[in-house]
C-alpha positions in Angstrom: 0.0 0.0 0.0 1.2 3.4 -0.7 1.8 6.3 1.6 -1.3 8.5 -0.2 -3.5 5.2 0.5 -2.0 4.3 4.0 -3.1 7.9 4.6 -6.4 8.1 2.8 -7.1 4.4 4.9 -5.9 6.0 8.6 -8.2 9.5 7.9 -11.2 7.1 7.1 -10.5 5.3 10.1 -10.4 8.5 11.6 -13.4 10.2 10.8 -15.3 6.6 11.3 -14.5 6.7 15.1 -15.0 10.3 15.9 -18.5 9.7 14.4 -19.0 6.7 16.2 -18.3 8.2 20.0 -20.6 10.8 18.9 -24.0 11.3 21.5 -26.7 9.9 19.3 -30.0 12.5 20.1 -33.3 11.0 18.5 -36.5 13.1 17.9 -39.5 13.6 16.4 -41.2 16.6 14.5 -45.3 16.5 15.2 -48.1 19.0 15.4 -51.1 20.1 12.8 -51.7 19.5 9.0 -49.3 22.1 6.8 -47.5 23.4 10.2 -44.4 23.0 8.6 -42.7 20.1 9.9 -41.5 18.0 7.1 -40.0 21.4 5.6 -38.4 22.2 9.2 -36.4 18.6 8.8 -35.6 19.8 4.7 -34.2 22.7 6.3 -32.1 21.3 8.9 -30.7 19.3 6.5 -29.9 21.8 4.1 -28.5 24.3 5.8 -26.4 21.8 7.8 -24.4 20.7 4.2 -26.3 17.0 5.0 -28.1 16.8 1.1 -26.2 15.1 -1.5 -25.8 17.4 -5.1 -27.7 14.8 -6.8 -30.7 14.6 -3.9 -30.4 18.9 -4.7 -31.4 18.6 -8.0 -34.0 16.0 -7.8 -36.1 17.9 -5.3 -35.4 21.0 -8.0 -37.1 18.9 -10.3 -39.8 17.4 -8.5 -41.2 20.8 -7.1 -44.2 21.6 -8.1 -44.5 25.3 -6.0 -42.1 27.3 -5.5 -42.5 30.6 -3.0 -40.4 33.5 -3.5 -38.0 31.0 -5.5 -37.3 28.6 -2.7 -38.0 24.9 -3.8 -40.0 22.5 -1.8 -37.5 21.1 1.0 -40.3 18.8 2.6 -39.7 16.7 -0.4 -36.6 15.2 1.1 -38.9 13.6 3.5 -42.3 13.4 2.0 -41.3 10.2 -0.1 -44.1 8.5 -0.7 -46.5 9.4 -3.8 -49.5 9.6 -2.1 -47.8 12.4 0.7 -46.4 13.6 -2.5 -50.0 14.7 -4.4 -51.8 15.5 -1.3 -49.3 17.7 0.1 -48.8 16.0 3.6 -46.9 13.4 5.8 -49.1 9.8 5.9 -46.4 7.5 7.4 -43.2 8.2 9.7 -40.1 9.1 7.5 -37.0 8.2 9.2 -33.7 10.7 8.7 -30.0 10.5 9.9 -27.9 13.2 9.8 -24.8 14.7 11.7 -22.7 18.0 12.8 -19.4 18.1 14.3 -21.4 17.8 18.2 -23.9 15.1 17.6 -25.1 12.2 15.7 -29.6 12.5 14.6 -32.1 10.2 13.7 -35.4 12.3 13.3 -38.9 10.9 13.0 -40.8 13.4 10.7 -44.7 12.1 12.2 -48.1 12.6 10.5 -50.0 15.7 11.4 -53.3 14.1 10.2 -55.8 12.9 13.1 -56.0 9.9 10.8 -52.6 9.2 11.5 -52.3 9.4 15.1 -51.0 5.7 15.3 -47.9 6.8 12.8 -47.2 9.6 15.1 -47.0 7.7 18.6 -44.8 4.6 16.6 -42.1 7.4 15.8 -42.6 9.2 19.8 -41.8 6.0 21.1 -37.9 6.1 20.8 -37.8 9.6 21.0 -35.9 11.6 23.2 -36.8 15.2 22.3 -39.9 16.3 20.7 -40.4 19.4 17.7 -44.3 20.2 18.8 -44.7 22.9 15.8 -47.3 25.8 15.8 -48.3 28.3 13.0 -47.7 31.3 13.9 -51.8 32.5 12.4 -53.3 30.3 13.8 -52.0 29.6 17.3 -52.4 26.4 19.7 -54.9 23.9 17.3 -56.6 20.5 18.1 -53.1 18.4 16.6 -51.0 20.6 18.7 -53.0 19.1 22.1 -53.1 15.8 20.6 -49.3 15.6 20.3 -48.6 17.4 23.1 -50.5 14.9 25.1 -49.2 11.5 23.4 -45.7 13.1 24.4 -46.5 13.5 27.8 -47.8 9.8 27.6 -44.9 8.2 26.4 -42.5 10.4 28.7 -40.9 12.1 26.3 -38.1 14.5 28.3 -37.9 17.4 26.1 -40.0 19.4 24.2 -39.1 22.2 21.5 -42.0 24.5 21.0 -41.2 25.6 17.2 -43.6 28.6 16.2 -43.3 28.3 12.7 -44.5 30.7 10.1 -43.1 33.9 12.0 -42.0 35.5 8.5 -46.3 35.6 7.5 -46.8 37.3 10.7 -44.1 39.8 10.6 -42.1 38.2 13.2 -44.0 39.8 16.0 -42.6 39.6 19.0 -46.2 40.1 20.6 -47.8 36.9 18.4 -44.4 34.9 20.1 -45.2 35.7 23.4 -49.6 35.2 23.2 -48.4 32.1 22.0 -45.7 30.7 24.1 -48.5 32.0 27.5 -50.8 30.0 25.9 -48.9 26.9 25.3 -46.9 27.2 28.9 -50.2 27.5 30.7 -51.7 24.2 28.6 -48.5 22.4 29.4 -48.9 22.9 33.0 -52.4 21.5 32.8 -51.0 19.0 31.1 -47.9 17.9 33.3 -45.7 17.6 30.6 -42.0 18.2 30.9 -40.7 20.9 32.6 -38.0 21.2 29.8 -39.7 23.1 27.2 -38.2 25.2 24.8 -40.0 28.2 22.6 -38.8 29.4 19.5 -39.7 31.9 16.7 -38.6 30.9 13.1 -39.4 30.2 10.0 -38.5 26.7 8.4 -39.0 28.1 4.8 -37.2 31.0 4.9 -34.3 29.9 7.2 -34.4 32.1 9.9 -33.7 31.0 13.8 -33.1 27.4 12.3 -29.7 27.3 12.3 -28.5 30.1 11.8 -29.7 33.0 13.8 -32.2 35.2 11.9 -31.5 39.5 11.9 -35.5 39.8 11.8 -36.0 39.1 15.5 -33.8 41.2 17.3 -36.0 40.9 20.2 -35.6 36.9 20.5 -32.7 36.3 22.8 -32.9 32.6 22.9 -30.8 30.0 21.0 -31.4 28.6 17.6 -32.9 25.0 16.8 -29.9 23.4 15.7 -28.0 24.8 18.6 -30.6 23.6 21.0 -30.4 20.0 19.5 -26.7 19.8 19.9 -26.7 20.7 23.6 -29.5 19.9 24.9 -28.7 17.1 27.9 -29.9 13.7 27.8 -27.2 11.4 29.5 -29.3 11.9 32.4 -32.7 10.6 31.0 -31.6 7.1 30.8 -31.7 4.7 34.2 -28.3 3.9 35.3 -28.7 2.4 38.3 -30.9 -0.8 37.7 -29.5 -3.2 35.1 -31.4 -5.0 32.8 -30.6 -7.3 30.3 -33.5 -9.2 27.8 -32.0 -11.7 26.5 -32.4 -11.8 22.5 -30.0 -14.7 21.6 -28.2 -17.6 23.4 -24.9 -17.7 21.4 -23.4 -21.5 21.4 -20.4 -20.5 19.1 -19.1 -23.9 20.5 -18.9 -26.6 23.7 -16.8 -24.3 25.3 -18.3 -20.8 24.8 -22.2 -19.9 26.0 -23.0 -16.5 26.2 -26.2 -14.2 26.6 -26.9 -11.7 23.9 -28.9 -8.6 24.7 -28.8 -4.3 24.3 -28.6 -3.4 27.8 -32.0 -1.6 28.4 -30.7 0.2 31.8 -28.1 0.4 34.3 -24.3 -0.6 34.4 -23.2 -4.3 34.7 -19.2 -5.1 35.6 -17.2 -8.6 35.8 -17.9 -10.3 38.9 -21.4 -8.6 39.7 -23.9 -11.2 41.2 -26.8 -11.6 38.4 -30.5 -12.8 38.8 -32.3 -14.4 36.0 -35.9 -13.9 35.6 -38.3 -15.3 36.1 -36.7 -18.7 37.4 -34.8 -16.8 39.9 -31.6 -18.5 39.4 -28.2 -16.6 40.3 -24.8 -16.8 39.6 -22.1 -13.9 38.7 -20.4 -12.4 35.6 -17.2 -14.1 34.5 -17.0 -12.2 31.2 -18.6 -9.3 29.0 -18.3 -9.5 25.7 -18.6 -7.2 22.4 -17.7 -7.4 18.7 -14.6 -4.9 20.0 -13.4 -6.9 22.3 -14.1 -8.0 26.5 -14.7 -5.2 28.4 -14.5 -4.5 32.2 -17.9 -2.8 32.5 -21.2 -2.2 30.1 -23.6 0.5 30.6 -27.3 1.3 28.9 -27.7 1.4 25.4 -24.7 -1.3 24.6 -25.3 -4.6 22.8 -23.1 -7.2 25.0 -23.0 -10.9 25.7 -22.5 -12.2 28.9 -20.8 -14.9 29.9 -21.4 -16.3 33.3 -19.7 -18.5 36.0 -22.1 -21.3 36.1 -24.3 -23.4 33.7 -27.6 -21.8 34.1 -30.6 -22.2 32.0 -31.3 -19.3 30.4 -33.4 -18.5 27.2 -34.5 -16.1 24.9 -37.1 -13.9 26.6 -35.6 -13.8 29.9 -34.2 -11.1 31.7 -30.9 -10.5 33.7 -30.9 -8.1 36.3 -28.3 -7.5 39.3 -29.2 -9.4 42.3 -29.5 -6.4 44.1 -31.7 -4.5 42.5 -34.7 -7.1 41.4 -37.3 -4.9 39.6 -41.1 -6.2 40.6 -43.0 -9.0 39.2 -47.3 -9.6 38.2 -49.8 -10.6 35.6 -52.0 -7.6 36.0 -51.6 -4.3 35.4 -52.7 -1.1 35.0 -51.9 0.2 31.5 -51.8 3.2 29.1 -53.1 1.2 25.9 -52.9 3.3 22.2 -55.4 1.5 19.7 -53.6 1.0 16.1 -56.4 -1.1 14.2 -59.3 -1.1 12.4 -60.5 -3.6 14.3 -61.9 -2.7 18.1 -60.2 -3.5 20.8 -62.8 -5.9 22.7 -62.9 -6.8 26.5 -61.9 -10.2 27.3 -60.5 -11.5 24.1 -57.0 -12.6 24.3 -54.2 -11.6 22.5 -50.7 -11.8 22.3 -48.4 -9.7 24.8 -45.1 -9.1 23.1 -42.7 -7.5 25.9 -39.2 -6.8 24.9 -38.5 -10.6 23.8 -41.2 -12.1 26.1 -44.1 -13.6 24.6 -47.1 -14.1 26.6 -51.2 -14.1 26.0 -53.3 -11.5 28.0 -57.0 -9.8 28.0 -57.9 -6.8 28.9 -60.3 -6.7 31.8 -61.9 -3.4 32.0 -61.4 -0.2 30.9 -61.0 2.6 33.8 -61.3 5.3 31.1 -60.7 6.8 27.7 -59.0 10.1 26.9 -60.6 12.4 24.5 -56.9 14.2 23.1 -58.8 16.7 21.7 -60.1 18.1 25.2 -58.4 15.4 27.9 -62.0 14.7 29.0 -61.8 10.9 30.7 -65.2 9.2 29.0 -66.5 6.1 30.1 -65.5 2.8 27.6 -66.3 -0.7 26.7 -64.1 -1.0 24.0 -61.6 1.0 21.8 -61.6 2.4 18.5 -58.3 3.3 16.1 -56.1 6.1 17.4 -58.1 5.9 20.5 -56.1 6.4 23.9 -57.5 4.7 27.3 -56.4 3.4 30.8 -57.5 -0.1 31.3 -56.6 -3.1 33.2 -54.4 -6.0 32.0 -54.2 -9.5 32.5 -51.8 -12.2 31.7 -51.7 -15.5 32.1 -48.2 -16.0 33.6 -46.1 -13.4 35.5 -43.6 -11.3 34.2 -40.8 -9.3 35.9 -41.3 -5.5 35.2 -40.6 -1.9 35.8 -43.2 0.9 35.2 -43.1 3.0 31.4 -41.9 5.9 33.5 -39.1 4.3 35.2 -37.5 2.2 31.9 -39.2 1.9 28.9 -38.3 -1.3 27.8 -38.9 -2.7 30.7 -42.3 -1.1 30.9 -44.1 -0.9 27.3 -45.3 -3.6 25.1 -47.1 -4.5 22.0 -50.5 -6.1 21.6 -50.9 -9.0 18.7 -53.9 -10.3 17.4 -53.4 -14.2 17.8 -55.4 -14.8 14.4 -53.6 -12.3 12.0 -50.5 -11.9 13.7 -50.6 -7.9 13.1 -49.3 -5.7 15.8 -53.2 -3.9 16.7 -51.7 -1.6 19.8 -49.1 -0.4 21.8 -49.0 0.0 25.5 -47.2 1.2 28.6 -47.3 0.0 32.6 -48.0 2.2 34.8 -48.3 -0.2 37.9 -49.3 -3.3 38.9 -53.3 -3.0 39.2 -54.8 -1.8 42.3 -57.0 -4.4 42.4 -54.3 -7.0 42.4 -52.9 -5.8 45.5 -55.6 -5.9 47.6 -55.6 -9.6 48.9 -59.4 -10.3 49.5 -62.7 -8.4 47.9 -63.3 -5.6 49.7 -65.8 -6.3 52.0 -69.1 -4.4 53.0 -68.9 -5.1 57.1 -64.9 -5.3 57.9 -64.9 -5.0 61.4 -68.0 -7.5 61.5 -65.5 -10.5 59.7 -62.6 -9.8 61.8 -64.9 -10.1 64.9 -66.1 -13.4 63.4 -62.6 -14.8 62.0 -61.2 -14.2 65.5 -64.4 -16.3 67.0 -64.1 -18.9 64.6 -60.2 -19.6 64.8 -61.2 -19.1 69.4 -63.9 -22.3 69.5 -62.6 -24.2 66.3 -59.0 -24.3 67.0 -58.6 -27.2 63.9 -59.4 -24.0 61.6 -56.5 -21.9 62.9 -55.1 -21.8 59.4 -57.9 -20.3 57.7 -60.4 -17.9 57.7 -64.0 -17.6 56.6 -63.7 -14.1 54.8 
């Protein structure tokens, strides 16, 4: 090899690594029909030198409008034809790009109510949310909608882009009627106390990334800038470990090893390890990775785990730290998105599809239903598409778990019908069901049946052990 293509090899190498020890930030763009937000991503990308010449000139020729001689940048993500003629996003469109800071992968979500499904798929793995408003129009029904699905699937950051500022003159008074409106419905709300607000203008550029001269009076920092700094090493759990195990790797008699993406916590050589749900122990005797053994493996990494002692462990089971056992049940009270045509009917049993566990469940009852378009809880009996509700779950075998809000793998799942095999709705634990941890039915004369318990167990001493009610 020669010197030029030792040196062309090493500065690939190079640039390969300092990407890959890049922070990876994932969001998603949501809010109303024609708010802006697949234009938003087409800027970001553009501005940031992340479009290829040849992906330049295609959108060139494929737009159809043109404002003030700007071409149509929400064609980078609006691929499909159908998006394309009706002039809006229908399914999640998935984009990577990077800066010198940080590494992206943003989920450009359907505005449509049709679509609410699409929009809570792409929330799901999302770190940071893009809620956008138009700047004439204001807070709308979407911008709720969104708002609330990102509050229900914890979401830790929210950006607040008021869009459009450049057809309202960038006034400074429209910024701040809106931002008071939106603060004071986030409140209501409870969503996350991080919540950015800024004026720009996706078409035009301005506050995107590069700081726009036609709001002096904004003070604040840029969208781009805000994505590259914002913290989120701190959202993840790093104190309970938790491994599901996706593969049992028998490379051959003398190697076994448990393959997994740790979902929380840190995990070193020699910690003492639980496997659920047989609650057999032992302690780790090796981690490995396709770099090499390592002394320690945190959240996020894909390892295998070798362990000290022949243990049976399979696909679907979960390794935690000895120390820090997460709970276990088979009924729960659940956050349940409905994604089918189909209604989601009481009693009917469908497959539970937790991380790698498989398991078959009903839904009891439903406590409520949320209407997103005014958070009014309504009474239900069963659930329609893109509907929301809180109902009770039950499984037919236990499963160790954590709530939504503490680790989300730990804590969501999918629902399956058993007869088509389509994924029909998604859902998050909040906690085991109240009803599960009461240990009898609640009874109508309490101090009556400990009276008569306490007789009973007095004159019929071969009945100690049990008790009437």
């Amino acid at each position: 090899m020669s010197i030029i293509e030792t040196k062309i090899a090493t500065d690939i190498e190079s640039y390969l690594r300092e990407h890959e020890n890049k922070q990876l930030l994932r969001f998603i763009t949501c809010g109303s029909v024609d708010d802006g937000k697949s234009t938003l991503i087409g800027r970001l990308l553009h501005d940031s030198k992340m479009i290829f010449e040849d992906q330049l000139a295609a959108i060139k020729k494929d737009s159809k409008k043109s404002v003030d001689g700007e071409f149509d940048l929400s064609l980078l993500v609006d691929g499909l034809q159908s998006e394309r003629e009706q002039g809006i996003t229908i399914d999640v469109a998935y984009r990577y790009f990077t800066t010198d800071k940080r590494k992206f992968i943003i989920a450009d979500t359907p505005g449509h109510e049709e679509y609410t499904r699409n929009m809570a798929t792409g929330a799901s793995t999302a770190d940071l949310a893009i809620i956008l408003i138009d700047a004439r129009h204001g807070i709308g029904t979407q911008t709720k909608r969104h708002s609330f699905i990102a509050k229900l699937l914890e979401i830790k950051h929210v950006v607040v882009a008021i869009n459009k500022m450049d057809l309202v003159g960038f006034s400074q008074e429209v910024y701040e009627e809106i931002s008071r409106d939106y603060l004071a419905f986030a409140k209501e709300l409870g969503l996350s106390k991080d919540i950015r607000l800024i004026p720009l203008s996706a078409l035009k550029g301005d506050n995107v990334v590069d700081r726009s001269l036609k709001s002096p009076w904004y003070k604040g920092d840029t969208l781009l800038h805000v994505l590259e700094n914002i913290e989120i090493a701190n959202d993840r759990d790093l104190v309970n470990f938790r491994l599901p195990v996706q593969y049992v790797n028998r490379a051959n008699l003398d190697f076994r090893g448990f393959c997994g993406t740790i979902s929380s916590g840190i995990i070193e050589v020699g910690d003492s390890i639980t496997v659920l749900p047989s609650n057999k122990s032992s302690k780790v005797k090796e981690i490995v990775t396709y770099d090499g053994s390592l002394e320690y493996a945190y959240a996020q990494q894909a390892i295998t785990l070798i362990l000290e002692d022949e243990i049976d462990i399979s696909r679907g089971d979960v390794l935690v730290k000895s120390d820090e056992l997460p709970d276990s049940g088979d009924t729960f009270d659940v956050n349940i998105v409905w994604m089918s045509e189909e209604p989601l009917k009481k009693q009917k049993e469908y497959f539970i599809k937790r991380a790698s566990i498989l398991s078959v469940g009903t839904i009891e009852s439903f406590y409520y239903k949320t209407d997103v378009n005014t958070l009014e809880r309504q009474s239900a009996s069963t659930l329609n598409l893109n509907e929301i509700a809180h109902a009770k779950l039950e499984l037919q075998s236990s499963i160790a778990y954590d709530s939504y809000s503490k680790n989300k793998a730990m804590g969501s799942f999918i629902i399956i019908d058993r007869i088509t095999n389509n994924t029909v709705g998604a859902g998050m634990i909040v906690q085991k069901s109240q009803d599960a941890l009461k240990p009898n039915k609640a009874s109508e004369f309490p101090e009556f049946e400990v009276e008569l318990n306490a007789l009973i167990r007095k004159h019929f001493p071969h009945w100690q052990s049990r008790e009437i009610f």
